[in-house]
C-alpha positions in Angstrom: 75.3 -67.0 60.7 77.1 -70.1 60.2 81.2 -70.2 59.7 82.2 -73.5 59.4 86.2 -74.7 60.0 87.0 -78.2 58.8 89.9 -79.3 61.0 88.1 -77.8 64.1 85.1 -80.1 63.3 86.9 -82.8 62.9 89.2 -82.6 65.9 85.9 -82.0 68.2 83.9 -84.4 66.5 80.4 -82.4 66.5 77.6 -83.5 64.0 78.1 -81.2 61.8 76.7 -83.2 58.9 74.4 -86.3 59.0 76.0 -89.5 57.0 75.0 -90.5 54.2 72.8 -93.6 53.7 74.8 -96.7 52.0 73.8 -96.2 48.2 70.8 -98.8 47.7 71.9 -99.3 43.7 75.3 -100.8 44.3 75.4 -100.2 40.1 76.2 -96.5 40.9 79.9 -97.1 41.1 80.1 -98.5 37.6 80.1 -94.6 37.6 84.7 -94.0 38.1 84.6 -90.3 36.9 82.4 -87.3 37.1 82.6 -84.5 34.9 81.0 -81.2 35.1 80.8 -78.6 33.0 79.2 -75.0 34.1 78.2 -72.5 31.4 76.8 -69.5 32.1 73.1 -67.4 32.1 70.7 -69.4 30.1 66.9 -70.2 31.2 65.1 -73.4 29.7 63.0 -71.9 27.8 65.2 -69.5 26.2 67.7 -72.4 24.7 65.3 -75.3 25.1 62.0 -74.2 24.9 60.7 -75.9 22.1 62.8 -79.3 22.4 60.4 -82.7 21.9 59.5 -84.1 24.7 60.4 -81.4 27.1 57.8 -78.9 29.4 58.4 -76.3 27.0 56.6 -73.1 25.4 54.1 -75.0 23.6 52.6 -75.8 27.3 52.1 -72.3 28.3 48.5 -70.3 27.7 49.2 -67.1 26.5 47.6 -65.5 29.4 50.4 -67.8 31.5 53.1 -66.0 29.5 51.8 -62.1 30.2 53.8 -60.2 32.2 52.4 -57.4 35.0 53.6 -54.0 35.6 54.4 -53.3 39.5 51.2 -52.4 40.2 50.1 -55.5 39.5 48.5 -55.0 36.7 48.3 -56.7 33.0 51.4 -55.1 30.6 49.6 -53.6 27.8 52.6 -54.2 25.5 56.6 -55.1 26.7 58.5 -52.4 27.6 61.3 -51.6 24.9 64.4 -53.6 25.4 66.5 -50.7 27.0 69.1 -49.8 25.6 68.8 -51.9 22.5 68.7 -55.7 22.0 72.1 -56.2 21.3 75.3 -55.8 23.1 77.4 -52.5 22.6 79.8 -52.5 19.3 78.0 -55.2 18.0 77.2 -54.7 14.4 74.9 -54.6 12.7 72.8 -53.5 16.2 69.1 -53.2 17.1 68.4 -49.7 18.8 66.0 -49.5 21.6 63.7 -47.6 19.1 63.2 -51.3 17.3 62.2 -53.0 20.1 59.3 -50.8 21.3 55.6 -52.1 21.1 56.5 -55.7 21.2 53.4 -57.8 22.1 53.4 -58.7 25.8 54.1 -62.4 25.3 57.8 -64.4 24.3 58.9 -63.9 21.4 62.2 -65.7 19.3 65.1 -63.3 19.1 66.2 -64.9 15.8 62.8 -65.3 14.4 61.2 -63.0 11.5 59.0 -62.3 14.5 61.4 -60.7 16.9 64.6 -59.6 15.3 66.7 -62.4 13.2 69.3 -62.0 15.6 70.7 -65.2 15.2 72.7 -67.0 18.3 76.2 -66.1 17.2 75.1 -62.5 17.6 76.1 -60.9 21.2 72.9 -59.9 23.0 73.1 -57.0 26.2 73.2 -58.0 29.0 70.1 -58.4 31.7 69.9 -57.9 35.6 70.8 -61.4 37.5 70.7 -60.2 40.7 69.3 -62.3 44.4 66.9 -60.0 45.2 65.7 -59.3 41.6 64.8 -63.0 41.1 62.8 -63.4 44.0 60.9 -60.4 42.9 60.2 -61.6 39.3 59.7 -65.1 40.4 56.6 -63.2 42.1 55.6 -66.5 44.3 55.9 -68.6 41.4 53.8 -66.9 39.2 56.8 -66.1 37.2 54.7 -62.2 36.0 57.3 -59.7 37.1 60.1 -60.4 34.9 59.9 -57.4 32.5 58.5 -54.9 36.1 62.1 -55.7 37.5 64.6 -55.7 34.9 66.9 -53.2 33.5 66.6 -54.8 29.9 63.0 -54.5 29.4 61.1 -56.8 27.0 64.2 -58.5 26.2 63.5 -61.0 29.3 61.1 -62.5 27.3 63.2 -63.3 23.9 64.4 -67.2 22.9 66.1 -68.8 20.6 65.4 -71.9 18.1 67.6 -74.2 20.0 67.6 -76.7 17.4 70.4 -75.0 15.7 72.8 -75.4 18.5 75.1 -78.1 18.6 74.1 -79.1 22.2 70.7 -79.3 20.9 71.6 -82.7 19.1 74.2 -83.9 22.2 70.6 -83.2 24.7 68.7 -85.9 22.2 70.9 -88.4 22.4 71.5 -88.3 25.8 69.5 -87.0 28.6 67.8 -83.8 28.7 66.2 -82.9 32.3 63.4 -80.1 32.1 63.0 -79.8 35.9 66.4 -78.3 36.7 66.8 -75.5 38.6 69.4 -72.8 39.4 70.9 -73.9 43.3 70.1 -69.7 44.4 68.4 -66.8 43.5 69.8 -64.5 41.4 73.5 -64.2 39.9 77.0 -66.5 38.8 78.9 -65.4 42.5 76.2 -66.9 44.6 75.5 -70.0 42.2 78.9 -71.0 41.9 79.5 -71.1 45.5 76.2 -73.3 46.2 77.6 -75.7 43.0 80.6 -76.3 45.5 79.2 -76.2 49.1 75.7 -75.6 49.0 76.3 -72.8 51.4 75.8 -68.8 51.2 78.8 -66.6 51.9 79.2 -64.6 55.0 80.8 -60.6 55.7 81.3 -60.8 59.1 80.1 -57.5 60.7 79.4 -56.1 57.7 78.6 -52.8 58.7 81.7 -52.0 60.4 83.8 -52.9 57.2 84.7 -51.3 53.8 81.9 -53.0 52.7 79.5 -50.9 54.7 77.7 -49.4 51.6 76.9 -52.4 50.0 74.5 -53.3 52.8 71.0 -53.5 50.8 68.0 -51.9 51.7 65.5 -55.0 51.8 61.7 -55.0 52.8 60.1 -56.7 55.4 60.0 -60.0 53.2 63.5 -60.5 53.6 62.5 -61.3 49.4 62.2 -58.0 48.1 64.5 -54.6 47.7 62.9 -51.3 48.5 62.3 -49.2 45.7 63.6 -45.8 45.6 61.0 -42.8 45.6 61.9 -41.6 42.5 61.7 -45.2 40.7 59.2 -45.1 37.4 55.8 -46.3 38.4 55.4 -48.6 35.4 57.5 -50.3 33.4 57.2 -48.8 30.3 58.5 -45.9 32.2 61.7 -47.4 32.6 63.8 -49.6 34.8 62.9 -49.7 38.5 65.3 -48.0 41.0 66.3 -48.9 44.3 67.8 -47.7 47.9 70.3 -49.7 48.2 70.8 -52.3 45.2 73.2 -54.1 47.5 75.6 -57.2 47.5 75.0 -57.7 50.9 72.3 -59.1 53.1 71.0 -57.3 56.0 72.1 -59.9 58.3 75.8 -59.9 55.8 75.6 -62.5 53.7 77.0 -62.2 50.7 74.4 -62.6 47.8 75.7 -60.9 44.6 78.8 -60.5 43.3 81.8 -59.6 45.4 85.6 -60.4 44.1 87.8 -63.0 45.9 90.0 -62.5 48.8 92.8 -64.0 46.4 94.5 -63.6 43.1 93.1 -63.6 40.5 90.9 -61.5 41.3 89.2 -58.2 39.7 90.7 -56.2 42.7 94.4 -55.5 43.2 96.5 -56.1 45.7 96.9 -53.6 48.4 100.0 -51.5 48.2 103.3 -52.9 49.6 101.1 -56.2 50.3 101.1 -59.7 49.2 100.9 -59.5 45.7 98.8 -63.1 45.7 95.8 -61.3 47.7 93.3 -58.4 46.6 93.1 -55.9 48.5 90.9 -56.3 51.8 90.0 -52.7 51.8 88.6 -52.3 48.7 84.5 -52.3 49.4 83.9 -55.4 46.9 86.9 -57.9 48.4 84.7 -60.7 50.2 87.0 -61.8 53.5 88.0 -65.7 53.1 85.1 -68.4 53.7 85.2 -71.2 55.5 82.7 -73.6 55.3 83.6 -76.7 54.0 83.6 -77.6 50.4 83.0 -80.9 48.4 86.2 -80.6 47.6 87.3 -80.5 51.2 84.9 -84.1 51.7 86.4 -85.9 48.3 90.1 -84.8 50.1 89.0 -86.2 53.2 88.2 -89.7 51.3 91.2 -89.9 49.2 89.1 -88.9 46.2 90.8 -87.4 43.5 89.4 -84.1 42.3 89.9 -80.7 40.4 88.7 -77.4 39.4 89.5 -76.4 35.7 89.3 -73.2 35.3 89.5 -71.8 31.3 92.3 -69.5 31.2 93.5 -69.3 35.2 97.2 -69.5 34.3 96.5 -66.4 31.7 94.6 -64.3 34.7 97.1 -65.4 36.8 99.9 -63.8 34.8 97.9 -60.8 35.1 96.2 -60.8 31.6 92.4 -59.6 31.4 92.1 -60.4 27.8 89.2 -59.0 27.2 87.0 -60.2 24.7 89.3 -62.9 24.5 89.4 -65.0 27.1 87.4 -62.4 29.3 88.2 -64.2 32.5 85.5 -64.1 35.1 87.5 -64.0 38.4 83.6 -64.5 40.0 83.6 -67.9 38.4 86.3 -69.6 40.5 84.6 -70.7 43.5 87.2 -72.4 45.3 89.1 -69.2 45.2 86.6 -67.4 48.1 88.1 -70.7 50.5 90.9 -70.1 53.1 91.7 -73.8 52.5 92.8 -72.4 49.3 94.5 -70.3 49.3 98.0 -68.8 47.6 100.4 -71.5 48.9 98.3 -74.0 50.1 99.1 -77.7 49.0 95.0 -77.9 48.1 95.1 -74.9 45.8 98.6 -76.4 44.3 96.7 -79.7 44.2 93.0 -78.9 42.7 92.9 -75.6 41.1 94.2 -76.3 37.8 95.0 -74.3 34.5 92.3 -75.2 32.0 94.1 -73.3 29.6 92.9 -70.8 26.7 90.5 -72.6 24.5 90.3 -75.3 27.4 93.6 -76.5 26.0 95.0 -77.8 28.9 91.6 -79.6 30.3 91.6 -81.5 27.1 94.9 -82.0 26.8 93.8 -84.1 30.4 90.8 -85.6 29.2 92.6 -87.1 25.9 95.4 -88.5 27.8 93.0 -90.1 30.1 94.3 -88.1 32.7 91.2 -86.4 34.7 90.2 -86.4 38.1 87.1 -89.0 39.5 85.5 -85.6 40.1 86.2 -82.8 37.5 84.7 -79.3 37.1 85.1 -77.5 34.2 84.4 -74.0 33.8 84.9 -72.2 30.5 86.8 -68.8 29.8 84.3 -65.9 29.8 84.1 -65.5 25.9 83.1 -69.8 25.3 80.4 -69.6 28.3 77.4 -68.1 26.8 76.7 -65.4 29.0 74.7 -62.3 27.4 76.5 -59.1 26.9 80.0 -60.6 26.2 79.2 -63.7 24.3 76.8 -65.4 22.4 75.0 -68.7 23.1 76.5 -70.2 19.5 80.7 -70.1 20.3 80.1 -71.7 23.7 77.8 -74.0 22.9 80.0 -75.2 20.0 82.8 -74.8 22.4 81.0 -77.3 25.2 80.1 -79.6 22.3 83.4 -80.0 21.1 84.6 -80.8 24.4 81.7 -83.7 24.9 83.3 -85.2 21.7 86.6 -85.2 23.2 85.1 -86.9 26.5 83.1 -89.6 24.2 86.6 -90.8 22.7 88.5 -90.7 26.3 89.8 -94.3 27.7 87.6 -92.7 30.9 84.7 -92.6 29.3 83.0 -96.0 29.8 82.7 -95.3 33.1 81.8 -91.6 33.2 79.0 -89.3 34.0 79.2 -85.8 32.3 76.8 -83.4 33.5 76.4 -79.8 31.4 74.4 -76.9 32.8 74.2 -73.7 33.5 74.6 -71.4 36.6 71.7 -69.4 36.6 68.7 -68.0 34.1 70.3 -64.9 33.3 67.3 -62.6 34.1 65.7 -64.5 31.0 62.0 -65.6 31.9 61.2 -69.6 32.0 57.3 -70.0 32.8 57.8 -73.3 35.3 57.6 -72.1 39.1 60.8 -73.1 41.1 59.8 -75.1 44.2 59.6 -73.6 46.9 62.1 -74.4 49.7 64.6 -72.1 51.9 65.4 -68.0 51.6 68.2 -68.7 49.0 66.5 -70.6 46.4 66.0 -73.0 44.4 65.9 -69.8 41.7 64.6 -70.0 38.1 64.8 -73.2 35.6 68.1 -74.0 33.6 69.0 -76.7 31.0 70.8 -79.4 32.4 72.3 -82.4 29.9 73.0 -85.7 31.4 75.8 -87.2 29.4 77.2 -91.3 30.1 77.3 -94.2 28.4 74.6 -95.3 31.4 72.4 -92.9 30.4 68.6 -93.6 29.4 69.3 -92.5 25.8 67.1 -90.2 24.0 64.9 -89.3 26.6 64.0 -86.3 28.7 64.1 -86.6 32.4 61.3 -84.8 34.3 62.5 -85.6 38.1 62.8 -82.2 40.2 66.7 -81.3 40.5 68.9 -78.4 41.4 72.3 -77.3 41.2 72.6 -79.1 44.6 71.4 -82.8 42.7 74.8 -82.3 41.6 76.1 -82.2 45.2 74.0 -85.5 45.8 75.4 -87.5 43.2 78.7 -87.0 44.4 77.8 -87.4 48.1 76.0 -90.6 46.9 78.8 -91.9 44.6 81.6 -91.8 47.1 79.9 -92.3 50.3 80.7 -89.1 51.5 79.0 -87.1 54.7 76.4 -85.0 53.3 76.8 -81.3 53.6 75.0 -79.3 56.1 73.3 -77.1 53.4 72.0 -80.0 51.5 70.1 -81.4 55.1 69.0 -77.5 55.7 67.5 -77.7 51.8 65.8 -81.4 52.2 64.2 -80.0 55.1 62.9 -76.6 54.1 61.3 -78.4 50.7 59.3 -80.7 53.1 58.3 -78.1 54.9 56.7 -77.0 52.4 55.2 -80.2 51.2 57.6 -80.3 48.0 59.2 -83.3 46.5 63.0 -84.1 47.4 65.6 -83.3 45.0 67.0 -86.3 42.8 70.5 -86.9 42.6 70.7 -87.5 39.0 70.5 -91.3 38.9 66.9 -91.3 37.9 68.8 -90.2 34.7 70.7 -93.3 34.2 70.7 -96.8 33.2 73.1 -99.2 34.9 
């Protein structure tokens, strides 16, 4: 298990991270500020399947496409989309009893087809979940979506893309078709990666509150044990499990636990400090502390910042919910004893991004950001299914391109807009294989600069960690021990290396 403290590295001096190679393309720092912006729960396919130029659904045989039950074998039909296609409250709905017999194949949610939902319409929500993944990934055959889901068929649905503003923002720019989600499964452990590259830890686990959450894997390490009562098919219903845990057996932290720090979805212990959650609560995750890119930029005297939409308002204790819906999962940084309530780097780089993303534009049109900005939306404006639709925050990211196109910053920018994870929605291209967290399923990813190779679509294999790279690249900074761990683990298994975004640009 590895715990890593900054300042104690530093003052020893250990090797903690192998230095990065002086950037051959001295062009790169033409690039003075890097924006990212991090929506939420969309596969390729689903948003850009049918986009021109890109590895989309018109390259996938039908017999590609078909899912398998858990036996194994060939789905004679989808299962019904459990629970009914869209979101609860939303009207007019589609019951589960309208989505059964749907052909084993995709299909377009907002298509005569499917069910003229169109993408301003809130969808439910699917399973995104580490273990899950893995186990619909199915060694990249990419057959077991629908067998391990708790939505059924609806794995399978996508839009017409072409009627979302990014849609238009993705052809004038870059659009890069060979993105992939950093980790398997869910928002918690894609955020972190986004930031460190690194896996949370519970130390000793199973001596903590937390001692239930401990899953109940298989041999694999890959796969969750299925309970004896669990449906034999899918068209039975969804599978059940032992333990469907956020825990590893060996206590890393894989889905979703709350932060050790307000705001957070736990409250504060009783008669405690009123800027902490609750330790004893099951779901608090202790402090982390491995070291950030943040932490690096610091070290260098590089300016940085998280945004995050709404902080101030979930900081005053508002939930808002639908409106902002604050996701207190979404705030890496916020896991990071280096952060934490007092600190002169929380004071310093977590920053109010305001409702709407007022107060991270307000920043952009003064001119004002960051040389390395991350913006995360409020939880209503991030697209994620069962509390918003794909249409407000893709208008909403859209928008805020517009207002980065007309900054004084923006000749020498590089914006970079994707999304954390897949969602539980099925993409047919086979992540690469590299080490036990991931890379996880493919995501859009829009490469946004005045140095980009306009109109084109970039097939080069990236992550969320490329991210990471570009940075580390851009500033000359050490490179992060998860990024080495990743490099190494995709050569072992004779993959290509990541790209670090500048196959995407033009200098």
């Amino acid at each position: 298990m590895r715990i890593v403290v900054l300042g104690s590295l530093l003052a020893a001096g250990l090797p903690v991270f192998a230095q990065a190679q002086e950037p051959q393309q001295v062009a790169i720092n033409n690039i003075e500020t890097v924006v990212v912006i991090y929506a939420e729960n969309r596969a390729f396919d689903n948003l850009y399947g049918a986009f021109p130029g890109a590895n989309g659904l018109q390259n996938v045989k039908p017999e590609d496409a078909m899912q398998r039950d858990r036996d194994g074998s060939v789905l004679s039909e989808l299962p019904a989309i459990w629970g009914g296609l869209t979101a609860k409250g939303v009207t007019p709905s589609v019951t589960q009893a309208q989505t059964e017999h749907l052909p084993n194949r995709p299909f377009a949610v907002d298509g005569p087809n499917g069910f003229n939902t169109p993408p301003n319409v809130v969808t439910r929500d699917l399973w995104h979940l580490f273990y899950q993944n893995q186990m619909q990934i199915d060694g990249g055959r990419n057959d077991k979506f629908a067998a391990v889901a708790d939505s059924g068929g609806l794995v399978m649905g996508h839009y017409d893309g072409s009627k979302l503003p990014m849609w238009d923002v993705a052809k004038k720019y870059v659009l890069a078709d060979n993105f992939f989600q950093g980790a398997f499964g869910g928002s918690f452990l894609n955020h972190i990666h986004l930031i460190c590259a690194c896996t949370p830890v519970y130390p000793n686990a199973d001596k903590s509150p937390a001692k239930d959450l401990i899953a109940a894997v298989e041999p694999d390490g890959a796969s969750l044990t299925l309970a004896p009562n669990s449906p034999k098919s899918a068209l039975e219903g969804p599978p059940k499990f032992v333990n469907n845990g956020q825990i590893s057996p060996d206590f890393y932290a894989v889905n979703t636990m709350q932060p050790p720090y307000q705001p957070s979805r736990n409250p504060p212990a009783k008669g405690g400090d009123p800027r902490y959650a609750d330790p004893n609560i099951p779901g608090t995750l202790p402090p982390q502390h491995d070291v950030t890119i943040g932490d690096l930029l610091s070290l260098k005297g590089v300016s940085w910042a998280w945004y995050g939409g709404a902080w101030q308002d979930a900081l005053n204790g508002g939930r808002g919910k639908p409106v902002p819906n604050f996701q207190f999962h979404h705030q890496p940084f916020n896991y990071f004893a280096q952060f934490a309530p007092g600190s002169v780097a929380r004071a310093e780089h977590l920053k109010d991004g305001g409702m709407g993303g007022i107060e991270f534009i307000k920043d952009v049109d003064a001119g004002k950001l960051p040389q390395v900005t991350f913006y995360k939306p409020q939880g209503n404006l991030n697209e994620h299914s069962g509390y918003a639709d794909p249409m407000s925050g893709d208008q909403h990211i859209a928008d805020v391109v517009v207002h980065l196109e007309k900054s004084s910053q923006w000749a020498h920018m590089l914006v970079v807009v994707t999304y954390d994870e897949n969602g539980g929605l099925w993409d047919h291209v086979a992540p690469p294989k590299a080490d036990r967290w991931g890379p996880g399923s493919r995501v859009p990813a829009i490469i946004i600069s005045p140095y980009a190779r306009m109109g084109t679509v970039d097939h080069t294999l990236y992550d969320t960690t490329s991210i990471l790279r570009f940075i580390t690249r851009r500033f000359k900074l050490p490179i992060l021990a998860g990024l080495a761990e990743r490099d190494a683990a995709l050569k072992s298994h004779n993959e290509p290396p990541l790209g670090d975004l500048t196959e995407a640009l033009k200098f």
